[in-house]
C-alpha positions as CSV (number, residue, x, y, z in Angstrom):
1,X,103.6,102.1,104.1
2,X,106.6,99.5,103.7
3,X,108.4,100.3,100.9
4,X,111.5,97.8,99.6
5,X,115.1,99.1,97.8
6,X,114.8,101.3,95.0
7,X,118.2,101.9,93.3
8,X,118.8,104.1,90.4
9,X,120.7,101.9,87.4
10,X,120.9,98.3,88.7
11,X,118.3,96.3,86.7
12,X,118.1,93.4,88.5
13,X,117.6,94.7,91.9
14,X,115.2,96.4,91.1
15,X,112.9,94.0,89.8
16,X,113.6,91.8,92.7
17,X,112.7,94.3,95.0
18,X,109.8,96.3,93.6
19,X,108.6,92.5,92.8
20,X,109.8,90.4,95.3
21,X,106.3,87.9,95.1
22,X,107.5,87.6,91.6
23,X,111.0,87.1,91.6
24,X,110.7,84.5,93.8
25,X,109.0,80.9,93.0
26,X,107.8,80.2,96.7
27,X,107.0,83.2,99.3
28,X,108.8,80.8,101.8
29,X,112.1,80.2,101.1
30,X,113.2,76.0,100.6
31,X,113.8,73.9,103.8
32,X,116.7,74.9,105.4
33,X,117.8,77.9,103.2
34,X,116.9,80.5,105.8
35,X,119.6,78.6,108.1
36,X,121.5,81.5,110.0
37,X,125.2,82.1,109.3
38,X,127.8,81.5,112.5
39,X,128.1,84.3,113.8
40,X,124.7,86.2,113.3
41,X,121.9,86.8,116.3
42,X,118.9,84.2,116.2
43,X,116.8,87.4,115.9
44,X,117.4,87.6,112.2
45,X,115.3,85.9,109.9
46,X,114.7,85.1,106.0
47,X,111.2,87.1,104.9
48,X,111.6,86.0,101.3
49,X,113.9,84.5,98.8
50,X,116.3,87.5,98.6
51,X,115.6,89.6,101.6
52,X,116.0,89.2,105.1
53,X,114.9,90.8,108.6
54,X,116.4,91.0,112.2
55,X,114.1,92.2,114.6
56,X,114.5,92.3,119.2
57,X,114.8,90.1,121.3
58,X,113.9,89.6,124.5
59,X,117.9,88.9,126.1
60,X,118.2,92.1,124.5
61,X,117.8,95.0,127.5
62,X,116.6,97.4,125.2
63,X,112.8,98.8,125.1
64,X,110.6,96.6,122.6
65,X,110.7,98.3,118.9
66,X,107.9,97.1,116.9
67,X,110.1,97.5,113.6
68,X,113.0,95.4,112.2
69,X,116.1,95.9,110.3
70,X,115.4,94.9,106.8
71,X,117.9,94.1,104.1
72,X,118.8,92.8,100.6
73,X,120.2,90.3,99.3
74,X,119.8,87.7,102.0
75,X,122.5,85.4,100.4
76,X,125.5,88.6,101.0
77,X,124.4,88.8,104.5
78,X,127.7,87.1,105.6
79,X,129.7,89.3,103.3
80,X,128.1,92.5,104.8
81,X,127.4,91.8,108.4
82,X,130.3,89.3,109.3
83,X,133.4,91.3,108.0
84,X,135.3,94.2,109.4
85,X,136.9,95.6,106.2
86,X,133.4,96.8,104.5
87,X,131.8,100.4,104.5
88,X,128.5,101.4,105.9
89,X,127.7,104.6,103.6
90,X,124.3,105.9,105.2
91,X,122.0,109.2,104.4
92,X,121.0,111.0,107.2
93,X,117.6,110.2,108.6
94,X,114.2,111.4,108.1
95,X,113.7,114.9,107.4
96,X,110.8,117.5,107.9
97,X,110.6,118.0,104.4
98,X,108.0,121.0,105.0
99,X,111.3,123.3,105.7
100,X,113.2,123.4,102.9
101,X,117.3,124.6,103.2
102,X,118.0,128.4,103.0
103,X,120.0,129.5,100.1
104,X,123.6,129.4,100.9
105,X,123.2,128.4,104.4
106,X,126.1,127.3,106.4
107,X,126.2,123.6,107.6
108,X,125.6,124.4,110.9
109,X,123.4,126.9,110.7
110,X,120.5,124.1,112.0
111,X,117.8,127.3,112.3
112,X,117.5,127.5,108.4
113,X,117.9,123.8,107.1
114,X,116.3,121.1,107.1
115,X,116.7,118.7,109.9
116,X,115.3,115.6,111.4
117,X,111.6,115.6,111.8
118,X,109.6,114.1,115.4
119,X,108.9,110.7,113.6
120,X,112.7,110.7,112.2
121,X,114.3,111.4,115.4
122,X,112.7,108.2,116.8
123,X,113.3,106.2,114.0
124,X,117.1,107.0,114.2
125,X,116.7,106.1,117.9
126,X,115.4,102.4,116.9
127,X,118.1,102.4,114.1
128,X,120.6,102.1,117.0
129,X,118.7,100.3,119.3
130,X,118.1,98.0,116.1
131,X,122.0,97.8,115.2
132,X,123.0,97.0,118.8
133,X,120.6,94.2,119.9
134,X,121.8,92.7,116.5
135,X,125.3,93.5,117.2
136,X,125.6,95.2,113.6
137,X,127.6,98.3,114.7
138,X,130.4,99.8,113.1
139,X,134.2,100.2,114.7
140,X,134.4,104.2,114.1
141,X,132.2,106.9,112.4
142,X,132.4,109.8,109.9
143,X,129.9,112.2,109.6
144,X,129.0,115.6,107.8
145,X,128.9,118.7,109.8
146,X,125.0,119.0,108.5
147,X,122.8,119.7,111.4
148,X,120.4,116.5,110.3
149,X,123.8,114.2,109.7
150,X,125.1,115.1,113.3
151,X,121.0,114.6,114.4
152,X,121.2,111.3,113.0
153,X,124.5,110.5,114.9
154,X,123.3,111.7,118.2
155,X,119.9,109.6,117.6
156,X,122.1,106.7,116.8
157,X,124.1,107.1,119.9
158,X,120.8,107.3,121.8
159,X,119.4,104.0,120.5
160,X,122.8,102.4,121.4
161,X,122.8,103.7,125.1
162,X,119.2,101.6,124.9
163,X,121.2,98.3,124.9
164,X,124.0,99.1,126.7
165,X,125.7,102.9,127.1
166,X,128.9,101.8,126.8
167,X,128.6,101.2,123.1
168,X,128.4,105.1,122.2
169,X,130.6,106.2,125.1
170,X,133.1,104.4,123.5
171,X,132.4,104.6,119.8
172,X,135.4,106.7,118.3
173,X,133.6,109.3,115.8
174,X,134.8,112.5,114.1
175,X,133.2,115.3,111.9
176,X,134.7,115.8,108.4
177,X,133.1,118.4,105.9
178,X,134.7,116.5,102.7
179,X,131.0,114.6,103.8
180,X,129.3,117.6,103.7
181,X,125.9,118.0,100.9
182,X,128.0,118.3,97.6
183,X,128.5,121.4,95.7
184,X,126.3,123.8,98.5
185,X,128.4,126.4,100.5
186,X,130.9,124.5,102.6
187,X,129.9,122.1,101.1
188,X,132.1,119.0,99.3
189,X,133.0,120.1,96.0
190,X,133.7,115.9,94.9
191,X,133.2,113.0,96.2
192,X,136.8,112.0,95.8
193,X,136.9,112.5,99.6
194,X,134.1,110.4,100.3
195,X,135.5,107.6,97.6
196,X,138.7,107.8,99.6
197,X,137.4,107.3,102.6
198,X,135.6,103.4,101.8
199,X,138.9,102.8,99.1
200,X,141.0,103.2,101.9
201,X,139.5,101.7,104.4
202,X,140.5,97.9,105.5
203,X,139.0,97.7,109.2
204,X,140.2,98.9,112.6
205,X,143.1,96.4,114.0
206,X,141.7,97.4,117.3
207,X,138.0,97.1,116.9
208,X,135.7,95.0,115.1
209,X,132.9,96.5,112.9
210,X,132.6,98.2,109.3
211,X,133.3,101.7,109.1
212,X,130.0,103.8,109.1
213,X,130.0,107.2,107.0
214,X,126.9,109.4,107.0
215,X,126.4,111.7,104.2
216,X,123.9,113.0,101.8
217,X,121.7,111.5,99.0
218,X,123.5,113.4,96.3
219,X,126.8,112.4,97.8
220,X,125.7,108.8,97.4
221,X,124.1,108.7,94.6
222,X,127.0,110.4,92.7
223,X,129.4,108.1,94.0
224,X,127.2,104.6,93.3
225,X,124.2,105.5,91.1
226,X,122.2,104.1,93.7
227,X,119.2,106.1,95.1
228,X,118.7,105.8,98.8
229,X,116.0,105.9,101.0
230,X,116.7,108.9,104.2
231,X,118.4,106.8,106.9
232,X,118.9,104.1,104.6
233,X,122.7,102.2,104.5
234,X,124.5,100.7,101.8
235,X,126.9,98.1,102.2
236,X,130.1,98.6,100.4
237,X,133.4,96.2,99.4
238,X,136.5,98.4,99.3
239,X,137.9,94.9,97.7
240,X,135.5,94.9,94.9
241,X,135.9,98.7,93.7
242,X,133.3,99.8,95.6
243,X,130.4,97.7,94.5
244,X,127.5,97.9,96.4
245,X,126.6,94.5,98.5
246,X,123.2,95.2,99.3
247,X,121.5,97.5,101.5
248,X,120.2,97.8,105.2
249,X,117.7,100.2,106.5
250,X,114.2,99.9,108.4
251,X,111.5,98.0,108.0
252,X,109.4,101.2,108.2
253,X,111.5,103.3,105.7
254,X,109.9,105.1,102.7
255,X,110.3,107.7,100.0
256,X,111.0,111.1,100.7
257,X,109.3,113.9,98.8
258,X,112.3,115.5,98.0
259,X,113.9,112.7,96.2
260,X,111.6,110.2,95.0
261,X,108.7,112.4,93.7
262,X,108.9,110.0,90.4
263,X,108.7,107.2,92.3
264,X,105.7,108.5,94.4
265,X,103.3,109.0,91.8
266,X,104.7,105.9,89.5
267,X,102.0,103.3,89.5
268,X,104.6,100.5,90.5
269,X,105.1,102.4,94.0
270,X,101.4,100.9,94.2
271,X,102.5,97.3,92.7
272,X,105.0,97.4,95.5
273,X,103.0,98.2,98.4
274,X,100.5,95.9,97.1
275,X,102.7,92.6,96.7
276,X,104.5,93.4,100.3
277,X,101.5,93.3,101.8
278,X,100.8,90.0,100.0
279,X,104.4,88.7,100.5
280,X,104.1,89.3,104.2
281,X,100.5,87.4,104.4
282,X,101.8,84.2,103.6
283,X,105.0,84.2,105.4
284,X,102.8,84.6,108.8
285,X,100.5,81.5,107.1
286,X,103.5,79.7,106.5
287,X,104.8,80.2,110.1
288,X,101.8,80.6,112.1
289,X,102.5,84.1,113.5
290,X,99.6,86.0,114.4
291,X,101.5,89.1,115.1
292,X,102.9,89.6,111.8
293,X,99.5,88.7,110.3
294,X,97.9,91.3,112.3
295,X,100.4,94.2,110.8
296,X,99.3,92.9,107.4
297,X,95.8,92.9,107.8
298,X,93.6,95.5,108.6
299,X,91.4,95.9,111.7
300,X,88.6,95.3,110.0
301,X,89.7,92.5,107.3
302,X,87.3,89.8,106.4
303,X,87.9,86.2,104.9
304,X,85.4,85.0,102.3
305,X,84.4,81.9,100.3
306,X,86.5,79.6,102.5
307,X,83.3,77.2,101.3
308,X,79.7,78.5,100.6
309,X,78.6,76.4,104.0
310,X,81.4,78.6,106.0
311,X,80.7,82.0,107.3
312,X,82.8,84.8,106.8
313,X,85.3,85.0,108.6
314,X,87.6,87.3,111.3
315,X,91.8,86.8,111.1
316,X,91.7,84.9,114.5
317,X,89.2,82.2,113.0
318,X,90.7,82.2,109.8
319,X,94.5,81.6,111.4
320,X,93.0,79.0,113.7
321,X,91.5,77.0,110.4
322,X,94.8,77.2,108.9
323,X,96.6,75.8,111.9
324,X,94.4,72.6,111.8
325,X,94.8,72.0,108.3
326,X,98.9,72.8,109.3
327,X,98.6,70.3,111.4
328,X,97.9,67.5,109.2
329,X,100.6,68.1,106.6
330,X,103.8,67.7,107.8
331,X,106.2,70.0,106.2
332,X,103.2,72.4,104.6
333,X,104.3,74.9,102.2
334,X,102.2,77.1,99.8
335,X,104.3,77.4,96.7
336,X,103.1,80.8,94.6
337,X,102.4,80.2,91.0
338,X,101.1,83.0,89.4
339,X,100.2,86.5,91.0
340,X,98.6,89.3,89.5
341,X,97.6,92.9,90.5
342,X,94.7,95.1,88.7
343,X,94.3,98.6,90.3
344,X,93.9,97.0,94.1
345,X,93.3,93.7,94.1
346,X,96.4,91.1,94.1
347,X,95.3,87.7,93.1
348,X,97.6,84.5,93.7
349,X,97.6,81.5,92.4
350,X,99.5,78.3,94.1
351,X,99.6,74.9,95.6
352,X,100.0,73.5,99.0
353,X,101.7,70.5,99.6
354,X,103.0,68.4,101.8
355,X,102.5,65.2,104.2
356,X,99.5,64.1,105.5
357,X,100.6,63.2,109.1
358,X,97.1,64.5,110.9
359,X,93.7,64.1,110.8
360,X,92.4,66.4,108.0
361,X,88.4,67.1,107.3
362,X,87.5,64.3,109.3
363,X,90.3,62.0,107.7
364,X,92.6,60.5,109.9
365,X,96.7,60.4,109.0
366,X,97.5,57.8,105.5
367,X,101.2,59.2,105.1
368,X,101.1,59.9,102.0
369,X,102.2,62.8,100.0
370,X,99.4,65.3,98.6
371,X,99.7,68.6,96.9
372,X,95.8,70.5,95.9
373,X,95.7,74.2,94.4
374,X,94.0,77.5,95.7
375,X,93.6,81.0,94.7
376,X,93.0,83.9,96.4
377,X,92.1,87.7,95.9
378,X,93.1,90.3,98.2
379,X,91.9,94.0,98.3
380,X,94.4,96.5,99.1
381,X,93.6,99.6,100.8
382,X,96.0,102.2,102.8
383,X,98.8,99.8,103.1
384,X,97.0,96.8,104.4
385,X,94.6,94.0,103.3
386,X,91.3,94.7,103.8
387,X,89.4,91.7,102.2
388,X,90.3,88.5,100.9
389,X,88.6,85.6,99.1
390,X,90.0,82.2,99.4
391,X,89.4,79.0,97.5
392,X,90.9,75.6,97.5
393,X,90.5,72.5,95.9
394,X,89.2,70.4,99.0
395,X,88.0,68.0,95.7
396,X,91.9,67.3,94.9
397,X,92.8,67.0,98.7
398,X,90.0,64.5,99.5
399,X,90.2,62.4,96.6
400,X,94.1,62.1,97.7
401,X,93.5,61.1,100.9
402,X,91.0,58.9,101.3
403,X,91.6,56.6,97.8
């Protein structure tokens, strides 16, 4: 499942992303708003009105990863990718939660704590690998002397070495136990240390890069409120008092059980999955990508009431249909109006509009300017859409174009 940020006590983040199909008025941002910053890879792209992606690509030398660096907000991302003088603060990566830590063990005691799980390992690997092709990659590193925070570094280092091993051979890093899990044996007994550390810092004069520090989830949640996701980053301004720019983590991250029980059984975990999957939909409509519709839909996903003389329909016929009637309006967007979710169904209401440049239903290009409504209902099921029904108001669109 694809879960979005989740912090403790800011309002407004929250809401934009638990809800990002409704804090935003179009799923595709306006013309010329997802416009790349000088200075960032052409691999990253805007997903949504406040959040943004950067996926592989293929100048990259590294293996292909099938997920993508997501973050939040998309209008910071010069403020936290482009300067030197921020903080990466970052919990360690996925953990197998099924081992729980002995009481009182020692930091490095690795047989009797919890450390990185299989699936975590990897994931740390493509954080790297991720953070390198994107040339996102800090100028030194702190870590805790926790077995799954030095794990995550030595994954990290791995999935560097995948674009080019002179990154990690030359990454200057050190160990520092004022990082360790606050309050546990050995542990940090504040997180005045860890304050300290992004107060003080104002970037390497000899390398370029934020400084990365990877702690623990109470460490960082005492020191910004926020709640974090394992192997999730926060971006943070040392010039600002701290505050908290955003956030940057996988594509693929999600709750642990450890820390976000709450939020596991809360219905709006379900709201969440439910409008991502929706969210996603029409960004590949919008642009015509097959592959990200295919992640979105499930294998066996089925497109109904298109029109009662249509047959149902698979996602290659239906994504074919929709790049004919692309073709005829120049500058096509689908602007969402209204959505709605009850128990697994996510219905949306909107308008496409744009130029009529090509031959549409039969009607060859007048020029003109037409905008018709539709509304659809998609069925939900174990992270993916599995059904949809889709109606539009070929009535509106004719009448436009052939008076």
């Amino acid at each position: 499942m694809k879960k979005t940020f989740m912090p403790a006590l800011t309002a407004v983040l929250l809401v934009l992303a638990l809800f990002p199909a409704l804090a935003q008025t179009e799923m595709q941002p306006e013309a010329g708003a997802d416009i790349r910053p000088e200075g960032m890879p052409d691999t990253v792209r805007r997903i949504s009105t406040h959040m943004g992606e950067m996926g592989m690509s293929a100048e990259s030398g590294a293996s292909e990863i099938e997920d993508t660096l997501r973050f939040e907000p998309y209008q910071q991302i010069e403020e936290m990718f482009l300067r030197d003088d921020v903080v990466f603060l970052m919990r360690h990566g996925p953990t197998d939660w099924s081992k729980r830590d002995a009481k009182d063990v020692a930091p490095t005691d690795c047989a009797n704590q919890r450390v990185l799980s299989a699936e975590g390992a990897e994931d740390m690997r493509n954080l790297g690998t991720l953070m390198a092709a994107n040339d996102v990659l800090p100028s030194e590193i702190v870590v805790s002397g926790w077995c799954r925070n030095q794990q995550t570094l030595d994954y990290l280092f791995e999935g560097f070495d995948r674009v080019d091993p002179e990154i990690a051979a030359n990454m200057p890093h050190e160990t520092d136990p004022n990082l360790n899990l606050l309050l546990s044996l050995q542990g940090a007994e504040t997180v005045t240390s860890l304050r300290e550390h992004v107060t003080d810092w104002d970037g390497n004069p000899d390398r370029k890069g934020p400084l990365l520090l990877i702690s623990h989830y109470t460490n960082i949640e005492e020191l910004t409120q926020f709640r974090v996701f394992e192997g999730e980053i926060l971006v943070l301004d040392p010039k600002r008092d701290n505050q908290v720019l955003g956030y940057l983590r996988l594509r693929s991250a999600e709750p642990d059980v450890g820390h976000f029980e709450d939020a596991l059984a809360s219905p709006l975990m379900d709201r969440e999955q439910a409008f991502d999957m929706v969210d996603r939909y029409y960004l590949a409509l919008n642009t015509d990508d097959a592959d990200l519709l295919a992640e979105v839909l499930s294998p066996e996903w089925v497109e109904r009431g298109m029109s009662p003389s249509v047959a149902d329909q698979d996602s290659e016929t239906f994504l074919d249909a929709v790049t004919g009637l692309a073709e005829g309006l120049d500058g096509g967007k689908f602007t969402v109006e209204d959505v709605y979710l009850a128990n697994d169904v996510v219905t949306v209401r909107g308008t496409v509009s744009g130029r009529h440049t090509g031959t549409i239903l039969g009607v060859p290009p007048t020029g003109r300017e037409v905008a018709f409504g539709t509304i659809a209902v998609h069925r939900v099921a174990d992270g993916a859409i599995v059904e949809s029904w889709q109606m539009a108001d070929w009535s509106t669109l004719m009448r436009l174009i052939s008076e």
